[in-house]
mmCIF file as Biopython writes it, N, C-alpha, C and O atoms, coordinates in Angstrom:
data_model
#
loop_
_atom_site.group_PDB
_atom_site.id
_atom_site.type_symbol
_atom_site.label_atom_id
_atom_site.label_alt_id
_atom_site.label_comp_id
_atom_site.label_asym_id
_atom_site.label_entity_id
_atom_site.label_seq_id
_atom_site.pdbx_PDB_ins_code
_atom_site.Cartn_x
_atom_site.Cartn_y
_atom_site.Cartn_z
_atom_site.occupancy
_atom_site.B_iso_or_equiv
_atom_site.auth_seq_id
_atom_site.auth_asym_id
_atom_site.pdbx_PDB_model_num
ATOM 1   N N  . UNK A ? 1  ? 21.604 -25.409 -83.766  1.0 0.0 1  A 1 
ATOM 2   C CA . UNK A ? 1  ? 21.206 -25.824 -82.433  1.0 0.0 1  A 1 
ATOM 3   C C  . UNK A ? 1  ? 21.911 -27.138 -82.097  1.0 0.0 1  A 1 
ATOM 4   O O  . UNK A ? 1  ? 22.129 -27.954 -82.993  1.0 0.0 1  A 1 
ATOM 5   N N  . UNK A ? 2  ? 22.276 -27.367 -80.821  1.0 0.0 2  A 1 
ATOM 6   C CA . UNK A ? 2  ? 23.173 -28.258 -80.568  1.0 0.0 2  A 1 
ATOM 7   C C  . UNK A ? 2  ? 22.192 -29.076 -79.517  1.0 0.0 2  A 1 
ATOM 8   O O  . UNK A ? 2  ? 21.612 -28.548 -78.568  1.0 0.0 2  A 1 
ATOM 9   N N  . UNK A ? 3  ? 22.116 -30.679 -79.936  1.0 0.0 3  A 1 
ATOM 10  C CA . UNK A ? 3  ? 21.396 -31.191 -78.430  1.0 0.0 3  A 1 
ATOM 11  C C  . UNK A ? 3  ? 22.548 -32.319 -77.899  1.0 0.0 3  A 1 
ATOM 12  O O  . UNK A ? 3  ? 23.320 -32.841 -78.704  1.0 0.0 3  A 1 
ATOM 13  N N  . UNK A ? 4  ? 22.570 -32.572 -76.732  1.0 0.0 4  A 1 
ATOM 14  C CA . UNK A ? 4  ? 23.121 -33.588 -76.296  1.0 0.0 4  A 1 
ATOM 15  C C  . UNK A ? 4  ? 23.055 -35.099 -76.390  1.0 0.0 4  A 1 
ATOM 16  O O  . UNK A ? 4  ? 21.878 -35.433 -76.527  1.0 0.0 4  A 1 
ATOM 17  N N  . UNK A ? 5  ? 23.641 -35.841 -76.375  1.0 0.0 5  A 1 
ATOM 18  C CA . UNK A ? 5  ? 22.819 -37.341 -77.036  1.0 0.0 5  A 1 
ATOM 19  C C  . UNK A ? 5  ? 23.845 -38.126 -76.033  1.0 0.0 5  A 1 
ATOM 20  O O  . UNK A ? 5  ? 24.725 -37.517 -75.424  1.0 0.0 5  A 1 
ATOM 21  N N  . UNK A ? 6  ? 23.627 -39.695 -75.907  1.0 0.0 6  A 1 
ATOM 22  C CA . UNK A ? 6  ? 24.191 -40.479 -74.791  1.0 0.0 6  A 1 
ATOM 23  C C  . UNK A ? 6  ? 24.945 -41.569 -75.675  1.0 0.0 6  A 1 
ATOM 24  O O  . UNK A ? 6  ? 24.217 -42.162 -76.472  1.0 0.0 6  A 1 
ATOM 25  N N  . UNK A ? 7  ? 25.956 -41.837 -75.661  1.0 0.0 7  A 1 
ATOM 26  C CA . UNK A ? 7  ? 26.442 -42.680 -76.402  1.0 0.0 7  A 1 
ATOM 27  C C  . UNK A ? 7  ? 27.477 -43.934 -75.382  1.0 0.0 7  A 1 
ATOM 28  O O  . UNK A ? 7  ? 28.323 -43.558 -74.571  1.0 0.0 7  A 1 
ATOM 29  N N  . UNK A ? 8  ? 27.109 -45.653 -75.710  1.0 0.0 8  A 1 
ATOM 30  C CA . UNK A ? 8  ? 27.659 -46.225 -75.357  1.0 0.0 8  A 1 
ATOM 31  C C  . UNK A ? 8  ? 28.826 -46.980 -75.822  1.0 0.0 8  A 1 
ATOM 32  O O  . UNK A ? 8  ? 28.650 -47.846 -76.679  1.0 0.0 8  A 1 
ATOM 33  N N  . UNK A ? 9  ? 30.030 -46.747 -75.344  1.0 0.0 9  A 1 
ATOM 34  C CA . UNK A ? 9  ? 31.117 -47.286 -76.069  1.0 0.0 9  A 1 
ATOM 35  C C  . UNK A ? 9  ? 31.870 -48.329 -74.943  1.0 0.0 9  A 1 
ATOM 36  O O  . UNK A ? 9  ? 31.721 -48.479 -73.731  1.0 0.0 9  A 1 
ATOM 37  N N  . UNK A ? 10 ? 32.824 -49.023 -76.038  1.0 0.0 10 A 1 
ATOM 38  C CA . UNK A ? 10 ? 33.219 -50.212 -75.097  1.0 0.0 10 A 1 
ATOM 39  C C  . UNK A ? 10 ? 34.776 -49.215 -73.907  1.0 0.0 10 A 1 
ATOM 40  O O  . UNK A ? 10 ? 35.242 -48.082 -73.783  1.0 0.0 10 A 1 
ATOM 41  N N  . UNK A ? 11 ? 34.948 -50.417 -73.407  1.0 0.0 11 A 1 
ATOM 42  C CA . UNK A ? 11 ? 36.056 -49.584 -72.620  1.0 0.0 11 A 1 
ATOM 43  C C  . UNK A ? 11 ? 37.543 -49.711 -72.943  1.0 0.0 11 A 1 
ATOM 44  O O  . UNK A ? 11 ? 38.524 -49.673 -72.200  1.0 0.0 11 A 1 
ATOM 45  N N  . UNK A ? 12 ? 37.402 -49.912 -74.584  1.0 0.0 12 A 1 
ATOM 46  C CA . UNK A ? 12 ? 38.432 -50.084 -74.979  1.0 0.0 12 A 1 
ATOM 47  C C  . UNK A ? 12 ? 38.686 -48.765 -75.983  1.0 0.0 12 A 1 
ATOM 48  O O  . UNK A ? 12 ? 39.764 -48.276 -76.319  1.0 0.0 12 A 1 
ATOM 49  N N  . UNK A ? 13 ? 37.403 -48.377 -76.329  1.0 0.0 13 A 1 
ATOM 50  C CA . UNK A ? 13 ? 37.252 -47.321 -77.432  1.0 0.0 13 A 1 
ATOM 51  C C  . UNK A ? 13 ? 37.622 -46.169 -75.889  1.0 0.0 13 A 1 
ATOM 52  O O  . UNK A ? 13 ? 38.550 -45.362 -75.839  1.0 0.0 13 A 1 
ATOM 53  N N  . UNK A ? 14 ? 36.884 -46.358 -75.096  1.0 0.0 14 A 1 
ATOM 54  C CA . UNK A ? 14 ? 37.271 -44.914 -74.232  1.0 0.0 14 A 1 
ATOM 55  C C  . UNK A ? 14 ? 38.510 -44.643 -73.727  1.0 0.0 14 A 1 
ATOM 56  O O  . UNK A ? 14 ? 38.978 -43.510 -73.623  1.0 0.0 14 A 1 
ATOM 57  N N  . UNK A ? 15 ? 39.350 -46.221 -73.237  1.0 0.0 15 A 1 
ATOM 58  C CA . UNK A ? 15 ? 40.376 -45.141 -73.180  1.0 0.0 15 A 1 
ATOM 59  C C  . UNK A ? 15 ? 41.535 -45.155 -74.573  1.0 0.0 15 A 1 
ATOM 60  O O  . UNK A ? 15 ? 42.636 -44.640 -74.384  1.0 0.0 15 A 1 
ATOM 61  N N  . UNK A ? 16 ? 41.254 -45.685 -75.762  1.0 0.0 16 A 1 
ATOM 62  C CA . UNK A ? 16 ? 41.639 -44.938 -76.649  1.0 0.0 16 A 1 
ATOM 63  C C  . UNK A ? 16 ? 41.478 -43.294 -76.869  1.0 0.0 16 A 1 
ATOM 64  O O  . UNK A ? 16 ? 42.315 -42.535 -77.359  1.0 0.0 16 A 1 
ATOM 65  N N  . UNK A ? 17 ? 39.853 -42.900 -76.245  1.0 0.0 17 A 1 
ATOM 66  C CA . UNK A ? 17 ? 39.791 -41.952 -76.332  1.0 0.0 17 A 1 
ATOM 67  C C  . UNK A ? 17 ? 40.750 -40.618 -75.540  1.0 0.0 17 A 1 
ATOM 68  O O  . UNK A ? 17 ? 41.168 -39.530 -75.937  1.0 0.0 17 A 1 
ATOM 69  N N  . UNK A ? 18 ? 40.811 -41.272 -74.405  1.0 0.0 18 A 1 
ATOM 70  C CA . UNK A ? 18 ? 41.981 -41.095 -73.077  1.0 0.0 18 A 1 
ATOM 71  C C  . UNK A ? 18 ? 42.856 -40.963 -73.639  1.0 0.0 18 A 1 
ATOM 72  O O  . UNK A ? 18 ? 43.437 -39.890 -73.470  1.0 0.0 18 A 1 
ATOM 73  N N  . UNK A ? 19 ? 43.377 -41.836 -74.498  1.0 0.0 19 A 1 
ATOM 74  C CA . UNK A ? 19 ? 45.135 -41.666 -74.811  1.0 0.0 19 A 1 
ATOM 75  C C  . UNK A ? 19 ? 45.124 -40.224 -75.968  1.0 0.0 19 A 1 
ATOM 76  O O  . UNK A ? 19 ? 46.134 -39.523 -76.030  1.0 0.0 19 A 1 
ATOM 77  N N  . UNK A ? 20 ? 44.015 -39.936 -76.744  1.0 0.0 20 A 1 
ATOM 78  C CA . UNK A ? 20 ? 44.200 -38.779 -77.997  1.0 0.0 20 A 1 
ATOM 79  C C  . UNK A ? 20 ? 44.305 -37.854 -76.939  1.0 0.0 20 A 1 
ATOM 80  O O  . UNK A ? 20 ? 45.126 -36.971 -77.185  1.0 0.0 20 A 1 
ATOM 81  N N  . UNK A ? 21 ? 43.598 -37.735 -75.542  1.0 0.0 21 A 1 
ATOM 82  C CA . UNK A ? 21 ? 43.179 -35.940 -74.905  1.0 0.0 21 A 1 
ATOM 83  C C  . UNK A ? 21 ? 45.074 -36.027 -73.943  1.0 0.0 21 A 1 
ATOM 84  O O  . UNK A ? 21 ? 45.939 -35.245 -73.549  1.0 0.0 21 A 1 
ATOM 85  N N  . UNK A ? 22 ? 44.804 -37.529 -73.997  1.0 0.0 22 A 1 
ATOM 86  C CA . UNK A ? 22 ? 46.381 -36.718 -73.023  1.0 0.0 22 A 1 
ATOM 87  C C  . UNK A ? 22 ? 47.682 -36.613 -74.008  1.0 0.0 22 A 1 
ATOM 88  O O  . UNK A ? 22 ? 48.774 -36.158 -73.668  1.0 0.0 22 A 1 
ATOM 89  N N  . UNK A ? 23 ? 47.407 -37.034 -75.062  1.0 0.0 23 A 1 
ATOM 90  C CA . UNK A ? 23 ? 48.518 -36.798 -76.118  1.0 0.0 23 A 1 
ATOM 91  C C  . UNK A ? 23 ? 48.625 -35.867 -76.786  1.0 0.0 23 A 1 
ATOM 92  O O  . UNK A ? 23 ? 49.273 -35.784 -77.829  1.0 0.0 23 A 1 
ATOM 93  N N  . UNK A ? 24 ? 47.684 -34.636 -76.001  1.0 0.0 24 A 1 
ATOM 94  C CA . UNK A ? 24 ? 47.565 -33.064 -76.903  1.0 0.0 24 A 1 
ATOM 95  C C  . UNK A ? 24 ? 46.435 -32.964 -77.836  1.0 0.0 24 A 1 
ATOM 96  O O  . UNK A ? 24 ? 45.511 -32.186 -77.593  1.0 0.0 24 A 1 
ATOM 97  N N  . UNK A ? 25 ? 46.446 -33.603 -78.750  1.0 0.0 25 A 1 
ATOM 98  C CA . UNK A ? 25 ? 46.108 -33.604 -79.782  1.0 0.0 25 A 1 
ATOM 99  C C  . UNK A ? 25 ? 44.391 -33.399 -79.864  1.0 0.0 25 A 1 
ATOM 100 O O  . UNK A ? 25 ? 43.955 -33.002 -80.945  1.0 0.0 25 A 1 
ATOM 101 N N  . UNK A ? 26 ? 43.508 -33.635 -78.857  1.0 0.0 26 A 1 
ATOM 102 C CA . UNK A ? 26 ? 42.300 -33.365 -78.988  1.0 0.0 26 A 1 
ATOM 103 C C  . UNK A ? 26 ? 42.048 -32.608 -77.386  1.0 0.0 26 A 1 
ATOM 104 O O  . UNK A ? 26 ? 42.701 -32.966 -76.405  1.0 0.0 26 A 1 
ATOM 105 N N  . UNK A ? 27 ? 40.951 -31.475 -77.331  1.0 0.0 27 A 1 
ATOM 106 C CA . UNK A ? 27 ? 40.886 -31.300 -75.709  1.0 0.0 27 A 1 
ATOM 107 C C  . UNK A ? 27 ? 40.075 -32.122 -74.698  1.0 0.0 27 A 1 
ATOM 108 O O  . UNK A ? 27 ? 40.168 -32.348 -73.492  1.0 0.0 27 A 1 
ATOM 109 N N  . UNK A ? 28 ? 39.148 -32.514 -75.796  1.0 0.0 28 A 1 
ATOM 110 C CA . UNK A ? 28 ? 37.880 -33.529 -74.755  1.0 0.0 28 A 1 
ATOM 111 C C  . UNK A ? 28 ? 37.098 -34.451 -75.411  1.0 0.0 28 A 1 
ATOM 112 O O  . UNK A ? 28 ? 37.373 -34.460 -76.611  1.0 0.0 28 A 1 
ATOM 113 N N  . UNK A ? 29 ? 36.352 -35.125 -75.149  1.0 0.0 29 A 1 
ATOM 114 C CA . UNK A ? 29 ? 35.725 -36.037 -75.504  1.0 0.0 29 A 1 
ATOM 115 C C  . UNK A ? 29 ? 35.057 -35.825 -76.828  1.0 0.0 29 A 1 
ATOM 116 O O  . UNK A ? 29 ? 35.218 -36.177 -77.997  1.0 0.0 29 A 1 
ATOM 117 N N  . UNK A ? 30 ? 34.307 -35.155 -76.181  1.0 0.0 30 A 1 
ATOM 118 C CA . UNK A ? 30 ? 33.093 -34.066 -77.186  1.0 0.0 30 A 1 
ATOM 119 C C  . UNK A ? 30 ? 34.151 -33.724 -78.488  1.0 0.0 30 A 1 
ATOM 120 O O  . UNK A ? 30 ? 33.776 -33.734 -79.660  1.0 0.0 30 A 1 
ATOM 121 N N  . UNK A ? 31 ? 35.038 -33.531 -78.209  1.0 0.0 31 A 1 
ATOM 122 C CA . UNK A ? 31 ? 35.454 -32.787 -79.680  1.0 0.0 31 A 1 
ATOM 123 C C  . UNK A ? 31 ? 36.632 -34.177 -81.046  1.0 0.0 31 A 1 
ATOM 124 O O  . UNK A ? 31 ? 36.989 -34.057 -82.217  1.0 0.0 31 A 1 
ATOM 125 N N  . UNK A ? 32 ? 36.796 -35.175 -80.110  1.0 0.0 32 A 1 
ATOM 126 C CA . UNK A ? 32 ? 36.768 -36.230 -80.655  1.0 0.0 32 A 1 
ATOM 127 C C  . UNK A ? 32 ? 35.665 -37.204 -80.913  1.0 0.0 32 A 1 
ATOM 128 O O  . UNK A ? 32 ? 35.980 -38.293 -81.394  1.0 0.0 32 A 1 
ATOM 129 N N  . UNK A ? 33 ? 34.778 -37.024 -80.729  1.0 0.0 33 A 1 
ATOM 130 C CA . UNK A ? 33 ? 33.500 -38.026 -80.921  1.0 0.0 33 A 1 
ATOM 131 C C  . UNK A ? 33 ? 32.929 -37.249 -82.309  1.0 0.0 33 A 1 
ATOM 132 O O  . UNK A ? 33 ? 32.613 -37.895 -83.308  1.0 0.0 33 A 1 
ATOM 133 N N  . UNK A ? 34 ? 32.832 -35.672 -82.231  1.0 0.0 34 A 1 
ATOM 134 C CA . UNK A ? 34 ? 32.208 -34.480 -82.744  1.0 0.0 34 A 1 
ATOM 135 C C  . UNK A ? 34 ? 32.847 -34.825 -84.069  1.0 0.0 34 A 1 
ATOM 136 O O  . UNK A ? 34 ? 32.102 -34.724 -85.044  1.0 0.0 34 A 1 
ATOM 137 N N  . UNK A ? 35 ? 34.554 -35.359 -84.361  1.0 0.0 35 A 1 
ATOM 138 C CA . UNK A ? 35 ? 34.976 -35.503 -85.580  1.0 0.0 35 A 1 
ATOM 139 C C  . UNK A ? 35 ? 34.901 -36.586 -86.099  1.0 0.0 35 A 1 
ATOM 140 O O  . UNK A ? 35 ? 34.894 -36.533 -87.329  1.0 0.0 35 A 1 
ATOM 141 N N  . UNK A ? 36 ? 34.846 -37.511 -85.691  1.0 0.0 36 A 1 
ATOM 142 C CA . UNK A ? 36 ? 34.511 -38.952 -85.493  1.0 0.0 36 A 1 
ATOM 143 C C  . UNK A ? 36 ? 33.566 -39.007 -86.260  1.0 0.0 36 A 1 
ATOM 144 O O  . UNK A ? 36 ? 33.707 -39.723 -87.251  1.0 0.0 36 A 1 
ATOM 145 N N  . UNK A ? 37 ? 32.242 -38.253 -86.066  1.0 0.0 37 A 1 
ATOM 146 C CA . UNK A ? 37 ? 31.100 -38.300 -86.564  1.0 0.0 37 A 1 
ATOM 147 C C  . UNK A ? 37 ? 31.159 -37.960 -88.353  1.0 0.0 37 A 1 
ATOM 148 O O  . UNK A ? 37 ? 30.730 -38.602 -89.312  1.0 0.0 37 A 1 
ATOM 149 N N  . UNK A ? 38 ? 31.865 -36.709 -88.256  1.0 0.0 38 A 1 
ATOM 150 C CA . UNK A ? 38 ? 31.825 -35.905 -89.044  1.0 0.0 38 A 1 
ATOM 151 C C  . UNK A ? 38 ? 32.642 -36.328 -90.308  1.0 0.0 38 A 1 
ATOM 152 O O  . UNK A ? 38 ? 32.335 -36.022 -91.460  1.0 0.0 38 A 1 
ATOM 153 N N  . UNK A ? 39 ? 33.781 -37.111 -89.915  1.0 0.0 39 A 1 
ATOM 154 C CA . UNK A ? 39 ? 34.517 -37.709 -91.143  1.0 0.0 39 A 1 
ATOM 155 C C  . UNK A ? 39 ? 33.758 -38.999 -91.618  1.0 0.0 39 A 1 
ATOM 156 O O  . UNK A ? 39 ? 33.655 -39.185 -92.831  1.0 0.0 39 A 1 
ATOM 157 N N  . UNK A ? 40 ? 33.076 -40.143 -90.495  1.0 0.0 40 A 1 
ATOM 158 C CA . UNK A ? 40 ? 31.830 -41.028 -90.770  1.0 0.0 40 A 1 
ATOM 159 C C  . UNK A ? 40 ? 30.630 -40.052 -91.586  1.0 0.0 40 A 1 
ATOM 160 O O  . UNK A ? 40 ? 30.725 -40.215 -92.803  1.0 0.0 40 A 1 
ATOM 161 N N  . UNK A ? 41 ? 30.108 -39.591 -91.401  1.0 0.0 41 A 1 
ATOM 162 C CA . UNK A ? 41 ? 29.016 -39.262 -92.185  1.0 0.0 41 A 1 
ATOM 163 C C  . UNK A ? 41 ? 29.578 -38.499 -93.627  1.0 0.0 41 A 1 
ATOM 164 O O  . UNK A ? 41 ? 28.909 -38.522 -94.659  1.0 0.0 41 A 1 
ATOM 165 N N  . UNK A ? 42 ? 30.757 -37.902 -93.537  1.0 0.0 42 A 1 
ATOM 166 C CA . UNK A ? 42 ? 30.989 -37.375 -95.081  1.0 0.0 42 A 1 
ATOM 167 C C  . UNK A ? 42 ? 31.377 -38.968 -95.442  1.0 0.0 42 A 1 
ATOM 168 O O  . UNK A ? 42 ? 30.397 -39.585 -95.860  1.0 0.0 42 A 1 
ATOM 169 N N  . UNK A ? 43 ? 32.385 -39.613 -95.378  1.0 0.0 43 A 1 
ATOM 170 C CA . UNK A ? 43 ? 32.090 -40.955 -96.012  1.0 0.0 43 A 1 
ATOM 171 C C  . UNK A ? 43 ? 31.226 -41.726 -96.410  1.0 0.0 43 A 1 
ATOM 172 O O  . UNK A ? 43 ? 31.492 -42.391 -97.412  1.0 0.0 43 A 1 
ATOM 173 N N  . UNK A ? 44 ? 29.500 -41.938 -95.552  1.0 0.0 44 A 1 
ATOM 174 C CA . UNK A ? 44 ? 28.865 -42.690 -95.903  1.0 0.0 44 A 1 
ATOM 175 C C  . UNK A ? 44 ? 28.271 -41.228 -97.051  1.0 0.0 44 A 1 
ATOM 176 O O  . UNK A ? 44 ? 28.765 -41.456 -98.156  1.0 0.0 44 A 1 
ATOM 177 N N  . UNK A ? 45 ? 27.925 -40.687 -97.073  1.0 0.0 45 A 1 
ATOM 178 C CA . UNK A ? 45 ? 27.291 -39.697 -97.199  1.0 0.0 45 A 1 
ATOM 179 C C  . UNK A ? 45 ? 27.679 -39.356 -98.903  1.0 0.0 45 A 1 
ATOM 180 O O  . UNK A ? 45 ? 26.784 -38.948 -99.643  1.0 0.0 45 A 1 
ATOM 181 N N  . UNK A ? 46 ? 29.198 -39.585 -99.459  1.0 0.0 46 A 1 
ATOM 182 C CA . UNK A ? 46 ? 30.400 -39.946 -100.270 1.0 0.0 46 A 1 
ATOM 183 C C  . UNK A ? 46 ? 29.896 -40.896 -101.357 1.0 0.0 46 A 1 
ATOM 184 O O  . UNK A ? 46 ? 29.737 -40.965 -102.576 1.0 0.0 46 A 1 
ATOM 185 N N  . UNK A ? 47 ? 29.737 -41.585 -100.235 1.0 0.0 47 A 1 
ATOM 186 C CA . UNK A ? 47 ? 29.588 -43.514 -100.608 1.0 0.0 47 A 1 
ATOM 187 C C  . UNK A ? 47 ? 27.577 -43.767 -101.626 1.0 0.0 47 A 1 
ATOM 188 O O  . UNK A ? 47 ? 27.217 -44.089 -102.759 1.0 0.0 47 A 1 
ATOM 189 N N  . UNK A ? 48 ? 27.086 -43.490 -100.706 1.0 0.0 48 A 1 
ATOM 190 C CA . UNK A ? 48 ? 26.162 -43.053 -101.240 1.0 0.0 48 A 1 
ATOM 191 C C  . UNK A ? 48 ? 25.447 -42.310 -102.643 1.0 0.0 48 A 1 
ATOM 192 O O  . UNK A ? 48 ? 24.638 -42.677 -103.495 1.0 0.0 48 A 1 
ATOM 193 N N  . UNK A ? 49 ? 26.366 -40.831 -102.317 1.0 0.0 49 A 1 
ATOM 194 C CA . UNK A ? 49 ? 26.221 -40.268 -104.153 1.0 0.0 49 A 1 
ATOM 195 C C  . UNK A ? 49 ? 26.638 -41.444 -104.766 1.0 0.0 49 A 1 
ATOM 196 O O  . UNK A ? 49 ? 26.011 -42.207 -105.501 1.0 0.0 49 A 1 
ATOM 197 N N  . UNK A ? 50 ? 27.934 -41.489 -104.311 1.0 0.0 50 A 1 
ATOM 198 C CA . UNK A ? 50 ? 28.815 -42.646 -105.691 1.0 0.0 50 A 1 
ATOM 199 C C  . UNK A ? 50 ? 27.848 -43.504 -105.940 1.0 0.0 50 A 1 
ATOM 200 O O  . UNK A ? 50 ? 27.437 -43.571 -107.099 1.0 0.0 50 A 1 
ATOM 201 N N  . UNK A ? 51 ? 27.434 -44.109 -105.210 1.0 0.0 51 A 1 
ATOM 202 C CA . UNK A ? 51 ? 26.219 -45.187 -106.095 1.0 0.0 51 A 1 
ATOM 203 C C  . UNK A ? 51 ? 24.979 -44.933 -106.662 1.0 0.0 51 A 1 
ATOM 204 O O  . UNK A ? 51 ? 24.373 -45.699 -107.411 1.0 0.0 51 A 1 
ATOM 205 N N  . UNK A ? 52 ? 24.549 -43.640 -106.220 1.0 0.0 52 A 1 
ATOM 206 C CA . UNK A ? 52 ? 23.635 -42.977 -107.182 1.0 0.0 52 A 1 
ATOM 207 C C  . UNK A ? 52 ? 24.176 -42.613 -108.356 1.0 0.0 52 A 1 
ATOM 208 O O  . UNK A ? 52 ? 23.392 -42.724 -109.298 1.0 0.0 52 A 1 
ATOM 209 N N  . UNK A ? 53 ? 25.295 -42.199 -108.634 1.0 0.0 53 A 1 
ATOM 210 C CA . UNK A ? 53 ? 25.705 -41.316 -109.797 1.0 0.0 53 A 1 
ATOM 211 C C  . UNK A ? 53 ? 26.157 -43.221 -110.892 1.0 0.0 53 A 1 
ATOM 212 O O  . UNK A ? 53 ? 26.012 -43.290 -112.112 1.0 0.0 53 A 1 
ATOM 213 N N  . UNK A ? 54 ? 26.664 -44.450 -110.011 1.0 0.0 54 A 1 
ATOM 214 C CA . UNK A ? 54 ? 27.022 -45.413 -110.882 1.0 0.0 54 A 1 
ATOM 215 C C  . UNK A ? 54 ? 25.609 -46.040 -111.044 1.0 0.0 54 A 1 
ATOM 216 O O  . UNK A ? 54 ? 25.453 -46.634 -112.111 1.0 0.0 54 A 1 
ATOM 217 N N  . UNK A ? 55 ? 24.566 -46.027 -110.209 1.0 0.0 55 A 1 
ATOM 218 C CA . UNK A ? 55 ? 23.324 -46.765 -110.976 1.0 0.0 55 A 1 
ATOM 219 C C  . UNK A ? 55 ? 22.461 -45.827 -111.868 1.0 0.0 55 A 1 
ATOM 220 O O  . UNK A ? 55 ? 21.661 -46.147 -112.748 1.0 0.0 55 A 1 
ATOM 221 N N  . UNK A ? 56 ? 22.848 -44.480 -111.391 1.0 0.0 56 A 1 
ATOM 222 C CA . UNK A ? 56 ? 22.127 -43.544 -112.605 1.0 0.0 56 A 1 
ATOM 223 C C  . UNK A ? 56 ? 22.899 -43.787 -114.128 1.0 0.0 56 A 1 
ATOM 224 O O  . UNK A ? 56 ? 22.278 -43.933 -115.181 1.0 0.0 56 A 1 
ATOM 225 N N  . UNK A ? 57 ? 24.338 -43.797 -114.002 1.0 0.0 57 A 1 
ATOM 226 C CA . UNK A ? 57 ? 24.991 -44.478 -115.518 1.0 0.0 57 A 1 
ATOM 227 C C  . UNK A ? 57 ? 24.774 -46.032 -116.199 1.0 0.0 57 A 1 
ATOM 228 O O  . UNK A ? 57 ? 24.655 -46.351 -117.382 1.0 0.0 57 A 1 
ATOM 229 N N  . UNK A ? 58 ? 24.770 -46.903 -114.901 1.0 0.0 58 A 1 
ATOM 230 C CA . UNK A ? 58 ? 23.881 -48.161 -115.887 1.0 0.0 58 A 1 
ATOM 231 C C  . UNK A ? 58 ? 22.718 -48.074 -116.213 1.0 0.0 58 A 1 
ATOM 232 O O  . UNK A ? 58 ? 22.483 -48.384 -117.381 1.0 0.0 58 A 1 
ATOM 233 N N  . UNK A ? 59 ? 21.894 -47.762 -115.602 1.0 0.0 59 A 1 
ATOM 234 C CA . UNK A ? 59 ? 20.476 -47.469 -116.134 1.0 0.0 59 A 1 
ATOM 235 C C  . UNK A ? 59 ? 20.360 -46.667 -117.472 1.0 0.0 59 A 1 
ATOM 236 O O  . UNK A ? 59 ? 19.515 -46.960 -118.317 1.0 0.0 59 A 1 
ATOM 237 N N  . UNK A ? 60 ? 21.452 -45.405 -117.656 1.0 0.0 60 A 1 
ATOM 238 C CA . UNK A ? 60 ? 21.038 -44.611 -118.582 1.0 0.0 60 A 1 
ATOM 239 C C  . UNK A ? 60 ? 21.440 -45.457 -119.904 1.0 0.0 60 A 1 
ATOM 240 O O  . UNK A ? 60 ? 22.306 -46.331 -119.940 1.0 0.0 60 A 1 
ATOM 241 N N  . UNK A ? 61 ? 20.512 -44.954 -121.148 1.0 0.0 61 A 1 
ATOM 242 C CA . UNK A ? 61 ? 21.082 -45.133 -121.954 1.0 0.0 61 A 1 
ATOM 243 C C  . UNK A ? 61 ? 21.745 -44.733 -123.007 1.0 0.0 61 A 1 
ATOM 244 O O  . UNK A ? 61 ? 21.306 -43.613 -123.268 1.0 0.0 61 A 1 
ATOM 245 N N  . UNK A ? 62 ? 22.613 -45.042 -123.811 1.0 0.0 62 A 1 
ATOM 246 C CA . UNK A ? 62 ? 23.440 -44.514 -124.844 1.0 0.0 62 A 1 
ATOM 247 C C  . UNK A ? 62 ? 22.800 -44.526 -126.043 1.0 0.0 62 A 1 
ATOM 248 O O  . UNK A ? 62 ? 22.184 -45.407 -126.643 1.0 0.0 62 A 1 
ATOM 249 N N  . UNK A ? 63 ? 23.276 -42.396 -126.500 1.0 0.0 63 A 1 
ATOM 250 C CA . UNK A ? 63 ? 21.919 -42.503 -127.986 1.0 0.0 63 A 1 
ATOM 251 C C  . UNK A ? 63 ? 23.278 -42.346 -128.676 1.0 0.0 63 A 1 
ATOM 252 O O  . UNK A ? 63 ? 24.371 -42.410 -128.112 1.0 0.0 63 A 1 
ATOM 253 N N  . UNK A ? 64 ? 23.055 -42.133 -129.965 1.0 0.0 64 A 1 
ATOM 254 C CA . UNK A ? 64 ? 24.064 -41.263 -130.987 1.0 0.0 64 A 1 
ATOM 255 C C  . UNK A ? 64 ? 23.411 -40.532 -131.931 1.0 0.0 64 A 1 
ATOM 256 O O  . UNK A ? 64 ? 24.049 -39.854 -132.736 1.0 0.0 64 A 1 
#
């Protein structure tokens, strides 16, 4: 399900955004914001495990 949401950006980010749709490369707003998101959240998202998986190894401890 898809909802709509309102987002405020400066007017420097928009017409950056302007320059990707007329340079081909994206068709509209929506579908540059849409990836935007999507490469941000796998990064934090990334970032996150990684520090679960490095405080789960200091914490653990070493048997033999």
């Amino acid at each position: 399900m898809k909802k709509n949401i309102t987002v405020k950006v400066s007017d420097d980010v928009l017409e950056l955004i302007k320059e990707l749709i007329r340079s081909g490369k994206y068709k509209n707003r929506n579908q540059i914001i849409n990836k935007a998101l999507d490469e941000f959240l796998a990064k934090e998202i990334f970032s996150i495990d990684y520090l679960n998986v490095k405080r789960n190894n200091e914490n653990s401890v070493a048997t033999d």
